[in-house]
mmCIF file of the C-alpha atoms, coordinates in Angstrom:
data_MODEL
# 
_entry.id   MODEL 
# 
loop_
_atom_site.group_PDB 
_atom_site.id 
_atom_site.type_symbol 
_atom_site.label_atom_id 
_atom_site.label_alt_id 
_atom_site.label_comp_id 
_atom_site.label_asym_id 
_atom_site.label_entity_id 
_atom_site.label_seq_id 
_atom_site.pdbx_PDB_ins_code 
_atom_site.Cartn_x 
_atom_site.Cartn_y 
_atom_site.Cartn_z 
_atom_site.occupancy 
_atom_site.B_iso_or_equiv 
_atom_site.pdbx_formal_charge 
_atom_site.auth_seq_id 
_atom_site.auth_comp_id 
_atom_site.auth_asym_id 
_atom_site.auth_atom_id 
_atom_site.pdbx_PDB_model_num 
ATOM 1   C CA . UNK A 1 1   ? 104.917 118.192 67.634  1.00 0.00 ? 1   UNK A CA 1 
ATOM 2   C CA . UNK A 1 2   ? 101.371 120.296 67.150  1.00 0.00 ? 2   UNK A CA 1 
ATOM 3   C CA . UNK A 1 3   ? 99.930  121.311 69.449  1.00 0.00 ? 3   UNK A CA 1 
ATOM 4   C CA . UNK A 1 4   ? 96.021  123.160 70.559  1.00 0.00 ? 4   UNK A CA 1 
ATOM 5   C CA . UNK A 1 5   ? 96.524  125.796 72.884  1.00 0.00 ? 5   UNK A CA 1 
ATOM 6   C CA . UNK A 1 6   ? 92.685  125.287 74.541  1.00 0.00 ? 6   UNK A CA 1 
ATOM 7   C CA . UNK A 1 7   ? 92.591  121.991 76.383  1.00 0.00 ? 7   UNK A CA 1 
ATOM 8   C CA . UNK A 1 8   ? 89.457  123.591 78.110  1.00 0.00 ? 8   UNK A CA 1 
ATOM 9   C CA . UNK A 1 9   ? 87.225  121.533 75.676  1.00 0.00 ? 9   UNK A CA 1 
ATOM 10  C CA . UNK A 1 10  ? 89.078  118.194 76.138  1.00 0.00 ? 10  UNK A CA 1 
ATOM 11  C CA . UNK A 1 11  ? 88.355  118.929 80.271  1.00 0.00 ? 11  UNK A CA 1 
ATOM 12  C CA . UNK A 1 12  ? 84.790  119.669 79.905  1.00 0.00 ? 12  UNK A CA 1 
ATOM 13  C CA . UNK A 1 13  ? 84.371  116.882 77.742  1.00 0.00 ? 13  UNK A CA 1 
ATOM 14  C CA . UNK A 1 14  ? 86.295  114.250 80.516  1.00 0.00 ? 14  UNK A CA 1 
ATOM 15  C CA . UNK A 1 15  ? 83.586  115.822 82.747  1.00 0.00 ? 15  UNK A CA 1 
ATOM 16  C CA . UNK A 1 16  ? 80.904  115.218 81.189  1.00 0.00 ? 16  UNK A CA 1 
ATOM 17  C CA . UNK A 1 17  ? 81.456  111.357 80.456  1.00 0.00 ? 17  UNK A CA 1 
ATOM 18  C CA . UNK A 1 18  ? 83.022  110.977 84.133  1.00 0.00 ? 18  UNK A CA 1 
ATOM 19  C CA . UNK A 1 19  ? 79.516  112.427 85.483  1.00 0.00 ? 19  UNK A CA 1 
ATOM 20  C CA . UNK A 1 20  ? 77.562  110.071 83.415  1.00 0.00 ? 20  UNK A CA 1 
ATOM 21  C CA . UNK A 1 21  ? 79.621  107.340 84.071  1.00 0.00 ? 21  UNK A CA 1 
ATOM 22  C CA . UNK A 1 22  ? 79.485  107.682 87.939  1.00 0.00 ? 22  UNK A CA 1 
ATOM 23  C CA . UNK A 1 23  ? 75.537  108.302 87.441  1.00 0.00 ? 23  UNK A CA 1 
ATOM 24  C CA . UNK A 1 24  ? 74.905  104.911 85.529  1.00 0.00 ? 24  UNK A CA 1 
ATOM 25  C CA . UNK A 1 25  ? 76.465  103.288 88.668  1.00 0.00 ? 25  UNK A CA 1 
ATOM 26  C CA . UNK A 1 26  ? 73.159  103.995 91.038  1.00 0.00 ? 26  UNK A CA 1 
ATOM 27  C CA . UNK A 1 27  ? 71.058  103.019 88.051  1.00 0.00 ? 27  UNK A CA 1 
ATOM 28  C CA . UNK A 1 28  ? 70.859  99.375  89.375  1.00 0.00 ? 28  UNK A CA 1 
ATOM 29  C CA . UNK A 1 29  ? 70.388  100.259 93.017  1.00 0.00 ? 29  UNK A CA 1 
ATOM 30  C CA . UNK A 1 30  ? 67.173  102.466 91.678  1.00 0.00 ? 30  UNK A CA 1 
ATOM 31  C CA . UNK A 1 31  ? 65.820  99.457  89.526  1.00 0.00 ? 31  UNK A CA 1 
ATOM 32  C CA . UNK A 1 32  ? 65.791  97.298  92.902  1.00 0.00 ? 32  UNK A CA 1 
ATOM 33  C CA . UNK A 1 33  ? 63.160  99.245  94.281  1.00 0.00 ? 33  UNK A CA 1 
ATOM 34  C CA . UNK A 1 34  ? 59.772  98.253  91.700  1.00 0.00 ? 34  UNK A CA 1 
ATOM 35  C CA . UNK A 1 35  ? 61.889  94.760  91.840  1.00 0.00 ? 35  UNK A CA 1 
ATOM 36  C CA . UNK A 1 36  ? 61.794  94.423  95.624  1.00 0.00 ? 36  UNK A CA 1 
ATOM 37  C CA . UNK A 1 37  ? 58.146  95.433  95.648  1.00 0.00 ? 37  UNK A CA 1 
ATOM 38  C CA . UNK A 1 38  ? 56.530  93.113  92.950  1.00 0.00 ? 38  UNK A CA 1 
ATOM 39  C CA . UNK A 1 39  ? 58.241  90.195  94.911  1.00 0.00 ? 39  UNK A CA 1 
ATOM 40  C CA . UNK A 1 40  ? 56.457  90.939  98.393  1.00 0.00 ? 40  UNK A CA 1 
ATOM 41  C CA . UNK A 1 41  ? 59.821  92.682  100.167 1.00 0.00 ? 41  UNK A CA 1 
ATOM 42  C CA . UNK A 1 42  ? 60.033  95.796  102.834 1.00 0.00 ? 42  UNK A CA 1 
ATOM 43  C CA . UNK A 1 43  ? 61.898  99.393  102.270 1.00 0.00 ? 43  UNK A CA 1 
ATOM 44  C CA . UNK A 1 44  ? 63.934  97.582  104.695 1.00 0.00 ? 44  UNK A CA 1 
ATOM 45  C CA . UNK A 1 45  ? 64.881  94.345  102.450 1.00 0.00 ? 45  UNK A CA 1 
ATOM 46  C CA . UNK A 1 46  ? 65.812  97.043  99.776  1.00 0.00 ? 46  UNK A CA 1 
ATOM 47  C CA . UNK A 1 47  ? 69.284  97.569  101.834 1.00 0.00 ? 47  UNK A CA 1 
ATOM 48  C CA . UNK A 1 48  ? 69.360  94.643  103.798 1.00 0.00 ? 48  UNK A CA 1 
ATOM 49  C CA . UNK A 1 49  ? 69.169  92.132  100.935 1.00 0.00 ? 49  UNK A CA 1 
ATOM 50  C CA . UNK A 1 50  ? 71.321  93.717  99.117  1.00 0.00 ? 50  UNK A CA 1 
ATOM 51  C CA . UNK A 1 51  ? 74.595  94.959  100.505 1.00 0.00 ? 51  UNK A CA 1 
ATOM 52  C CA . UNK A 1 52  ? 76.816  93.914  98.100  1.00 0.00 ? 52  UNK A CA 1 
ATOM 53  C CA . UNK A 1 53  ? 75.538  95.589  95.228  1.00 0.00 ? 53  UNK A CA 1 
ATOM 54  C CA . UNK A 1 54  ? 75.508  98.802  97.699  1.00 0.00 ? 54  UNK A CA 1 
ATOM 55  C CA . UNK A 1 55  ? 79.162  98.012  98.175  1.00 0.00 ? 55  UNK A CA 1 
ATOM 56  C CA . UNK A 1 56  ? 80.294  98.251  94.880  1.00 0.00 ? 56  UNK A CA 1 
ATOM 57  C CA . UNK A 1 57  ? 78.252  101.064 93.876  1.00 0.00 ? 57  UNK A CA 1 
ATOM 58  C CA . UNK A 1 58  ? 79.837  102.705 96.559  1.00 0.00 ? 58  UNK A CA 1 
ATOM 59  C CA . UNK A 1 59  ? 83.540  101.173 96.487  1.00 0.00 ? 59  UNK A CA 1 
ATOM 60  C CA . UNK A 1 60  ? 83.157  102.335 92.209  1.00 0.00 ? 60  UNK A CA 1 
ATOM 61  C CA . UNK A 1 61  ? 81.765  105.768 93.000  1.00 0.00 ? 61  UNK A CA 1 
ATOM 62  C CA . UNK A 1 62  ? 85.277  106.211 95.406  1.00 0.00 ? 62  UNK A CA 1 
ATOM 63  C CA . UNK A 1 63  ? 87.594  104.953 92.472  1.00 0.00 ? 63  UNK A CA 1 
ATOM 64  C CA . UNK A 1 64  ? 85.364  106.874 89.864  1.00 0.00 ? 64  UNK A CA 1 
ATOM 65  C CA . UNK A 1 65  ? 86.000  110.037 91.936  1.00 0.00 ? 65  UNK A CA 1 
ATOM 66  C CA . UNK A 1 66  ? 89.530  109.499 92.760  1.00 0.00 ? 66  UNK A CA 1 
ATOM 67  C CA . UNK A 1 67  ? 90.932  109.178 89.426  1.00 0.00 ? 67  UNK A CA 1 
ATOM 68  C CA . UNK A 1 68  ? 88.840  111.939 88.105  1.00 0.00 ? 68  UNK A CA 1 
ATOM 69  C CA . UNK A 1 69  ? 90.642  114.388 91.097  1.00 0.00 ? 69  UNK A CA 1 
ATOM 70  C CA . UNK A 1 70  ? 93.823  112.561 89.858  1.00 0.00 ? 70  UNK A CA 1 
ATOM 71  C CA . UNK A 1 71  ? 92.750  113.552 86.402  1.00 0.00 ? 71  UNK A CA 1 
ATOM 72  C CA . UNK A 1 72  ? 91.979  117.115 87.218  1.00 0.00 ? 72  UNK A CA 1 
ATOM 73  C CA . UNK A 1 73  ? 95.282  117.743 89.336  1.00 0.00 ? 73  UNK A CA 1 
ATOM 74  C CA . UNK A 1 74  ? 97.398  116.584 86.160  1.00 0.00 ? 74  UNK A CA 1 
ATOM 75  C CA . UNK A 1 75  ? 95.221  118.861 83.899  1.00 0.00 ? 75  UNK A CA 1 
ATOM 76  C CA . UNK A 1 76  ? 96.171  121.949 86.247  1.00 0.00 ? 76  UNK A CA 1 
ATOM 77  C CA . UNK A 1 77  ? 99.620  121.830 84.301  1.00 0.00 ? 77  UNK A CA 1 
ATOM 78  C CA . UNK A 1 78  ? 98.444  121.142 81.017  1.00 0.00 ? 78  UNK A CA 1 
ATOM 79  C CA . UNK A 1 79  ? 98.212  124.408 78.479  1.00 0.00 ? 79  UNK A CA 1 
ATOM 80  C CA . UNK A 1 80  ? 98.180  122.259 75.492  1.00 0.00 ? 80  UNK A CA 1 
ATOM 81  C CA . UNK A 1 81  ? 97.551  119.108 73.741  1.00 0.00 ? 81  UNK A CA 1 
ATOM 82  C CA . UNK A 1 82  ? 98.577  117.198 71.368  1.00 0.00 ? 82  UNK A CA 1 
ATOM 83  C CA . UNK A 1 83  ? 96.513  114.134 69.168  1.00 0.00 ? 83  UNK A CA 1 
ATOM 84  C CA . UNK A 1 84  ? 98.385  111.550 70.789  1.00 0.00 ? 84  UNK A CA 1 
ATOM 85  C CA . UNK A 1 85  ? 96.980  113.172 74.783  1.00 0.00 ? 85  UNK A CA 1 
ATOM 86  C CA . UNK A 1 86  ? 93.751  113.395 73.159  1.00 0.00 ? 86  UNK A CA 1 
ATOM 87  C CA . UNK A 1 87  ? 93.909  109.974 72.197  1.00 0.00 ? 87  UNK A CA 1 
ATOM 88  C CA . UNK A 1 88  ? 95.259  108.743 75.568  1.00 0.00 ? 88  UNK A CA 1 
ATOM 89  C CA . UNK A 1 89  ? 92.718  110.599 76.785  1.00 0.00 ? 89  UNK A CA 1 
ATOM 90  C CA . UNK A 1 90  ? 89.909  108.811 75.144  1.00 0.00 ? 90  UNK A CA 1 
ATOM 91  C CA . UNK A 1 91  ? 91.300  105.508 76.238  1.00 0.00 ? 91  UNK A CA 1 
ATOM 92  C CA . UNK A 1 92  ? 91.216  107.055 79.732  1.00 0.00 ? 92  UNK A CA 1 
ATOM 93  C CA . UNK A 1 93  ? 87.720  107.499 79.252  1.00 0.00 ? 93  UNK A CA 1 
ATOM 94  C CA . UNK A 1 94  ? 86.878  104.433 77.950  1.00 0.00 ? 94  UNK A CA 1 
ATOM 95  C CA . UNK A 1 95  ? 88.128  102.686 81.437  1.00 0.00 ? 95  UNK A CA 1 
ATOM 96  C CA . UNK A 1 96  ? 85.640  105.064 82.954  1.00 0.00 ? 96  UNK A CA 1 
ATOM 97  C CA . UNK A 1 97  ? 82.979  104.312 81.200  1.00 0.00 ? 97  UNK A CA 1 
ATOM 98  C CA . UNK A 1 98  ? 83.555  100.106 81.258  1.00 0.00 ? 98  UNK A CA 1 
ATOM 99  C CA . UNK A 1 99  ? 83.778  100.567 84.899  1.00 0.00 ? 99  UNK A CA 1 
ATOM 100 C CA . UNK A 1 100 ? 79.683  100.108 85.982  1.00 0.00 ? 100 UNK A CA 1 
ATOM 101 C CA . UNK A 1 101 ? 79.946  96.997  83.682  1.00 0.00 ? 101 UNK A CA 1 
ATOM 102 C CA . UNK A 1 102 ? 81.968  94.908  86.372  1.00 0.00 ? 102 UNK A CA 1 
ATOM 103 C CA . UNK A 1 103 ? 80.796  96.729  88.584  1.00 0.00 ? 103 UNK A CA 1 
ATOM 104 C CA . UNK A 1 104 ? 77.115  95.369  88.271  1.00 0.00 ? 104 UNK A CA 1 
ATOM 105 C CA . UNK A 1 105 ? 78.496  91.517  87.667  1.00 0.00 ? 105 UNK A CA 1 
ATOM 106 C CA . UNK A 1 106 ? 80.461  92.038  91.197  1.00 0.00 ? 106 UNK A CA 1 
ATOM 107 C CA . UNK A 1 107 ? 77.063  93.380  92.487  1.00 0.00 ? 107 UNK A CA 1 
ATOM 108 C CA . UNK A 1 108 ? 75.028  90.601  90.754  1.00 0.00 ? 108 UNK A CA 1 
ATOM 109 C CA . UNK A 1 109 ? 77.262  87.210  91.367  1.00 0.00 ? 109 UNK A CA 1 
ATOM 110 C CA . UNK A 1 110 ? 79.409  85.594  94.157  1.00 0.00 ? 110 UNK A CA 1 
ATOM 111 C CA . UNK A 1 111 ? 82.719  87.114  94.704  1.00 0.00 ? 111 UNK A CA 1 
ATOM 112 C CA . UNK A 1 112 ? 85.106  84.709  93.041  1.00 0.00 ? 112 UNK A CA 1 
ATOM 113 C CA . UNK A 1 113 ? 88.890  85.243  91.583  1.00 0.00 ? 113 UNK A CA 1 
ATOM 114 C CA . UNK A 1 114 ? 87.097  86.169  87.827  1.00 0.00 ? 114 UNK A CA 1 
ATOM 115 C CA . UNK A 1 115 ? 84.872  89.072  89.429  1.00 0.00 ? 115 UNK A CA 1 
ATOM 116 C CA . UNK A 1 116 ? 87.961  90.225  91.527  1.00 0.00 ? 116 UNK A CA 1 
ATOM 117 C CA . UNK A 1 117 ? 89.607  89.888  88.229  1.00 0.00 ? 117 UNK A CA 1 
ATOM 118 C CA . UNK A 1 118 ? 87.802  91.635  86.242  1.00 0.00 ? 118 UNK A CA 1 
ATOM 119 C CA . UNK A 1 119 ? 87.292  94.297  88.588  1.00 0.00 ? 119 UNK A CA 1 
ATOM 120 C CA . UNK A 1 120 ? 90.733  95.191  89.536  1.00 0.00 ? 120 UNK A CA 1 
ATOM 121 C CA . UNK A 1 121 ? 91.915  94.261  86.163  1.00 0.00 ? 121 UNK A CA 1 
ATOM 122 C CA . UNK A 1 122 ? 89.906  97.754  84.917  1.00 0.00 ? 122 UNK A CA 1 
ATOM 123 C CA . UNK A 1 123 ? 90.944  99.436  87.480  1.00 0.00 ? 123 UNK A CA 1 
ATOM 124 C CA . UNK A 1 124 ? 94.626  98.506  86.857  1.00 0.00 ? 124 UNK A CA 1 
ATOM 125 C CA . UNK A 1 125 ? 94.169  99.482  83.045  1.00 0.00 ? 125 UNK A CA 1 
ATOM 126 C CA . UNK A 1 126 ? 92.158  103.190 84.452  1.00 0.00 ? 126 UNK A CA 1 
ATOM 127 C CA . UNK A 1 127 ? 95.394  103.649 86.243  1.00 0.00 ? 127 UNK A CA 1 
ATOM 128 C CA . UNK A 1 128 ? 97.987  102.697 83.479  1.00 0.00 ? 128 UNK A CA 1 
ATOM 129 C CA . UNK A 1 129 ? 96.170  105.232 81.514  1.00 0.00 ? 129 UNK A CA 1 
ATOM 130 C CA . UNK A 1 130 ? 96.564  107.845 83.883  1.00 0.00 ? 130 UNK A CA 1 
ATOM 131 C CA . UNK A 1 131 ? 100.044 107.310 84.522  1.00 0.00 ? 131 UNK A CA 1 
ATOM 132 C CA . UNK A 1 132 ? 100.400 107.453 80.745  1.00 0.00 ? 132 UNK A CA 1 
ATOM 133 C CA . UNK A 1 133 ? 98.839  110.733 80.730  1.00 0.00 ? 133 UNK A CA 1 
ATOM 134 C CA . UNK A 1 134 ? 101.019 112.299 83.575  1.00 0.00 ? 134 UNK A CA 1 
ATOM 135 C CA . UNK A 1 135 ? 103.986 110.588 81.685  1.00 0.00 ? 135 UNK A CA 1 
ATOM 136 C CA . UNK A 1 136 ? 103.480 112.076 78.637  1.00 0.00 ? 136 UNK A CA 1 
ATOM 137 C CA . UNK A 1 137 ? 102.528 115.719 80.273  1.00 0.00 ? 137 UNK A CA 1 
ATOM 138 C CA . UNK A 1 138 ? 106.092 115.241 82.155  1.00 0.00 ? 138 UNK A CA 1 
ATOM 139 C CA . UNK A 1 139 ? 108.492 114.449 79.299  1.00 0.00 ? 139 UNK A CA 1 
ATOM 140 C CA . UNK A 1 140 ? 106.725 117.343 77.134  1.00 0.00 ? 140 UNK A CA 1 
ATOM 141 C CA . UNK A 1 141 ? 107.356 120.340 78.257  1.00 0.00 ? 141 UNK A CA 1 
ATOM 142 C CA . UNK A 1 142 ? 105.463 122.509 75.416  1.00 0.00 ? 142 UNK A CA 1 
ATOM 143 C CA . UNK A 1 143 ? 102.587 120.935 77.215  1.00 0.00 ? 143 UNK A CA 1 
ATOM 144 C CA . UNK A 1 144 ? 103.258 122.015 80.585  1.00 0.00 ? 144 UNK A CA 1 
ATOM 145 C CA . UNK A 1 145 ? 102.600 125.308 82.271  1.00 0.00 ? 145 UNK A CA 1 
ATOM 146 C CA . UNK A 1 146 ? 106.032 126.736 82.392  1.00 0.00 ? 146 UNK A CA 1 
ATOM 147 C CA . UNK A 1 147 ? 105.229 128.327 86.097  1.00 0.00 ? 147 UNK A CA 1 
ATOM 148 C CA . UNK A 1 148 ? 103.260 124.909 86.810  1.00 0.00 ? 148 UNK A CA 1 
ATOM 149 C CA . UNK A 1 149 ? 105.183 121.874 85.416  1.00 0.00 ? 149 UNK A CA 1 
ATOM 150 C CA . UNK A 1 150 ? 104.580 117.963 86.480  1.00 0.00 ? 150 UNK A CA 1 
ATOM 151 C CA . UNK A 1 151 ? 106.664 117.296 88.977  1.00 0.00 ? 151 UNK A CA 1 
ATOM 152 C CA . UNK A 1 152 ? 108.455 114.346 89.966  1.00 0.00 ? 152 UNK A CA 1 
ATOM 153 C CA . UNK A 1 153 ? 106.549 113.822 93.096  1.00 0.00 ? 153 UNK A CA 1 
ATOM 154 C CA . UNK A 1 154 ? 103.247 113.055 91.083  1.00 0.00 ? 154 UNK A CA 1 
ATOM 155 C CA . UNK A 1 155 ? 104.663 110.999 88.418  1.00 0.00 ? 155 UNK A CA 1 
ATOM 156 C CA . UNK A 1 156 ? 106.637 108.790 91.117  1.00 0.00 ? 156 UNK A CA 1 
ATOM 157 C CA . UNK A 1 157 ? 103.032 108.810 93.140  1.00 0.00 ? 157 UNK A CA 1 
ATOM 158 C CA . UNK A 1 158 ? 101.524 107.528 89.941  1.00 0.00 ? 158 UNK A CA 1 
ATOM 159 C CA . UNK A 1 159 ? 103.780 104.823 89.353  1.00 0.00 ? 159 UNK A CA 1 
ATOM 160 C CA . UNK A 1 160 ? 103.568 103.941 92.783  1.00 0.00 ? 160 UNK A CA 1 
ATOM 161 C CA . UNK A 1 161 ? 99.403  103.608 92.673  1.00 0.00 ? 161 UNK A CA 1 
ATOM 162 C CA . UNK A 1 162 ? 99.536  101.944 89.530  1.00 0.00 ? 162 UNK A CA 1 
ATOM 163 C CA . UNK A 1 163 ? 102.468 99.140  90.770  1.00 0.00 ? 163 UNK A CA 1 
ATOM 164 C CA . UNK A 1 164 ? 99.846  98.546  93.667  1.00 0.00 ? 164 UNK A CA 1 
ATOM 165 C CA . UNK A 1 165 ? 97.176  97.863  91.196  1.00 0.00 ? 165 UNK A CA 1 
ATOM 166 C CA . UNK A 1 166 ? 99.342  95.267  89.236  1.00 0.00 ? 166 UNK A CA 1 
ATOM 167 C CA . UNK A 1 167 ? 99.645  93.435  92.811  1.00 0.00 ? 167 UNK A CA 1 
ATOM 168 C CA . UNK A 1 168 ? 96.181  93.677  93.828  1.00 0.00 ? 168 UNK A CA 1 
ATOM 169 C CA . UNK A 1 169 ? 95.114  92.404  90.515  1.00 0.00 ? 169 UNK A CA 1 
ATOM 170 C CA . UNK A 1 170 ? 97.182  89.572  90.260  1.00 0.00 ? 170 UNK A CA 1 
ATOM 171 C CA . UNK A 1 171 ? 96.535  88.798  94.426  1.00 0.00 ? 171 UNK A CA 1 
ATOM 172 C CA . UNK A 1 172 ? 92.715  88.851  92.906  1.00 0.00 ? 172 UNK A CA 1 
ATOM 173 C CA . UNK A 1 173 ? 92.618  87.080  89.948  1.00 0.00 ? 173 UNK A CA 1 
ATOM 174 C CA . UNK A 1 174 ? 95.350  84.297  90.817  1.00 0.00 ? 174 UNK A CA 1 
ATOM 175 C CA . UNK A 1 175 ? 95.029  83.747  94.690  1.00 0.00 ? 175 UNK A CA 1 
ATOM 176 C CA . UNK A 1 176 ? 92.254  82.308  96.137  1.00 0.00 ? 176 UNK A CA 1 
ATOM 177 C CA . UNK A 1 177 ? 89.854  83.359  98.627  1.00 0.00 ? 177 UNK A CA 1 
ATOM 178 C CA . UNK A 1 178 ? 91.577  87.075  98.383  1.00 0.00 ? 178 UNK A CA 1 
ATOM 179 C CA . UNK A 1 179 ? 89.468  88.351  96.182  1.00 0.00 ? 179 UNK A CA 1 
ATOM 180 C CA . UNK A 1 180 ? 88.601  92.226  96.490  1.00 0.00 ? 180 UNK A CA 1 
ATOM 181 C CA . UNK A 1 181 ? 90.847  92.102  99.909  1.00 0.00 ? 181 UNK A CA 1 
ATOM 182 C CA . UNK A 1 182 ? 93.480  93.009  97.332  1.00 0.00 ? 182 UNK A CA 1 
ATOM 183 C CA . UNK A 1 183 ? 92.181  96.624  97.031  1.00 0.00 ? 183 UNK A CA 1 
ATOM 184 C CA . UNK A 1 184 ? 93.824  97.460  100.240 1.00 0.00 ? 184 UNK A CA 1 
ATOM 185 C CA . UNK A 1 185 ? 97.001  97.498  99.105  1.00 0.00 ? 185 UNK A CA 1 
ATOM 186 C CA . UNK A 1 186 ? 95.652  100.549 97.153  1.00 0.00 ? 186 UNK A CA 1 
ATOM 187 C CA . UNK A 1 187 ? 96.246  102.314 100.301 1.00 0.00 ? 187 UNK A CA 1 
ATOM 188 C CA . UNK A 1 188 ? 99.746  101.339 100.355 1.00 0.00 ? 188 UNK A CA 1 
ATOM 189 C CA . UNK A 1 189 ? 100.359 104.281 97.913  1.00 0.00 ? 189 UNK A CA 1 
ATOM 190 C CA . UNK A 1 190 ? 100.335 107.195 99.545  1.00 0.00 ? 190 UNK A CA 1 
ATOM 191 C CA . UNK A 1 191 ? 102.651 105.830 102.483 1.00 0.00 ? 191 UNK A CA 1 
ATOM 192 C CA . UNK A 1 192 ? 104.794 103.840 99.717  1.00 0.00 ? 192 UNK A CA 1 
ATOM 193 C CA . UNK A 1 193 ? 104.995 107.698 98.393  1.00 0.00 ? 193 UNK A CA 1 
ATOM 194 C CA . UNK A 1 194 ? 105.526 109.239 101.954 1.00 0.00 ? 194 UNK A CA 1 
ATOM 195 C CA . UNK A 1 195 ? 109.020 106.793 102.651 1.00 0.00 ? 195 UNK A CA 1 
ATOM 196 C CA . UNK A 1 196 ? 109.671 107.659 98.991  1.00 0.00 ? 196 UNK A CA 1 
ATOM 197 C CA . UNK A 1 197 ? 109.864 111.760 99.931  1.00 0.00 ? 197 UNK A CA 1 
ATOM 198 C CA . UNK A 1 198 ? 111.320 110.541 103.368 1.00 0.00 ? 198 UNK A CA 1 
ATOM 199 C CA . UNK A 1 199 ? 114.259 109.114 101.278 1.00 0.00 ? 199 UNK A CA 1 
ATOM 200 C CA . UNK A 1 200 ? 114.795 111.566 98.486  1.00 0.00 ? 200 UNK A CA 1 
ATOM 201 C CA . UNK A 1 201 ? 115.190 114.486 101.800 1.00 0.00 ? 201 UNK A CA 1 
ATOM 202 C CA . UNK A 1 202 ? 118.111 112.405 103.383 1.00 0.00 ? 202 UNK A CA 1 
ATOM 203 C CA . UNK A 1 203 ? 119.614 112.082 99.917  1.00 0.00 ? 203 UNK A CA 1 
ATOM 204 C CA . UNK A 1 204 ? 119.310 116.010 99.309  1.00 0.00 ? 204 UNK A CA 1 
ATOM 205 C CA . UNK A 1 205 ? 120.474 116.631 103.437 1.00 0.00 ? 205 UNK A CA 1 
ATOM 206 C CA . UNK A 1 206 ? 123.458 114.188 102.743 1.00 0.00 ? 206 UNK A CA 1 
ATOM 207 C CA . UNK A 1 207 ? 124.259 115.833 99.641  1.00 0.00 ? 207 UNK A CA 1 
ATOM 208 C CA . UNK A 1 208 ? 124.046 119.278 100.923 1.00 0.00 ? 208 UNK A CA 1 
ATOM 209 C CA . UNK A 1 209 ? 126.465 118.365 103.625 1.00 0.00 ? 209 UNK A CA 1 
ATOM 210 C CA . UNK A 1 210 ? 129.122 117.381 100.953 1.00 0.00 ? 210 UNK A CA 1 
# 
């Protein structure tokens, strides 16, 4: 397998298309301001009118940000890369940058099991990718720091996040009146994760005793 030994450029270039991805997300909430105006409206009918294209800007500018520190803690043990992480890479990015797309029809129409769709349904392909990137870092270890490798905590933390997504998106798309409720479960991760490391010390107590 070939590999570059500078991954620095691939990170600076996630960076950059992560900060202008979570930029173009406010660019609707700015064009509401001359809108608001020209029909008559207050400063005050700016937010008040409007709170659920507020919400998603804000609810995408969380999941935006959270996947890029995901992103960035992964790339802490990567020394090199290969075409095949630069190309999972890429698809990484492309979730990122779809992402103010739904974002704005979730903002613009009523919440229905095709927005919630939609929505989660990126956000469950953002997080495949990821876990396809910490995968692939994992079972390769010329890729890994050799004082800093993957460890199984994170990869069982990303498959964890990412079987949460599959469940909110299918609550969302196929349920109704659940809708962007199923996020929530998103939070079911990290305690999913802390029973998880609960388990795997009882295991390695039990099997210390023997």
């Amino acid at each position: 397998m070939s590999t570059s030994r500078d991954p620095d450029r691939l990170v600076l270039f996630t960076d950059a298309v992560v900060a202008i991805a979570i930029t173009l997300l406010v660019l609707p909430l700015v064009d509401l301001v001359p809108e608001v105006k020209a029909d008559g409206g207050d400063a005050v009918s700016v937010i008040s009118e409007h709170r659920q294209e507020i919400f998603t800007f804000l609810l995408s500018f969380v999941v935006i940000a959270s996947f890029w520190l995901g992103h960035h803690r992964v790339f802490e043990h990567v020394r090199a890369y290969t075409p095949a992480m630069m190309r999972l890479n890429l698809l990484w990015l492309l979730t990122i940058v779809v992402l103010p797309f739904p974002t704005e029809i979730v903002g613009a129409f009523d919440s229905d099991r095709f927005t919630a769709g939609l929505y989660t349904g990126t956000i469950l392909a953002l997080s495949i990718c990821q876990t396809a990137l910490t995968w692939l870092v994992h079972s390769h270890p010329e890729l890994e720091k050799p004082d800093n490798p993957v460890g199984q905590r994170e990869l069982t933390s990303s498959l964890l996040l990412t079987g949460s997504t599959v469940v909110a998106f299918l609550l969302a798309s196929l349920v109704p009146g659940v809708h962007f409720y199923a996020m929530f479960l998103l939070l079911l991760s990290p305690i999913l994760m802390r029973v998880w490391r609960g388990r795997s010390r009882i295991r390695t107590g039990a099997q210390s005793s023997d």
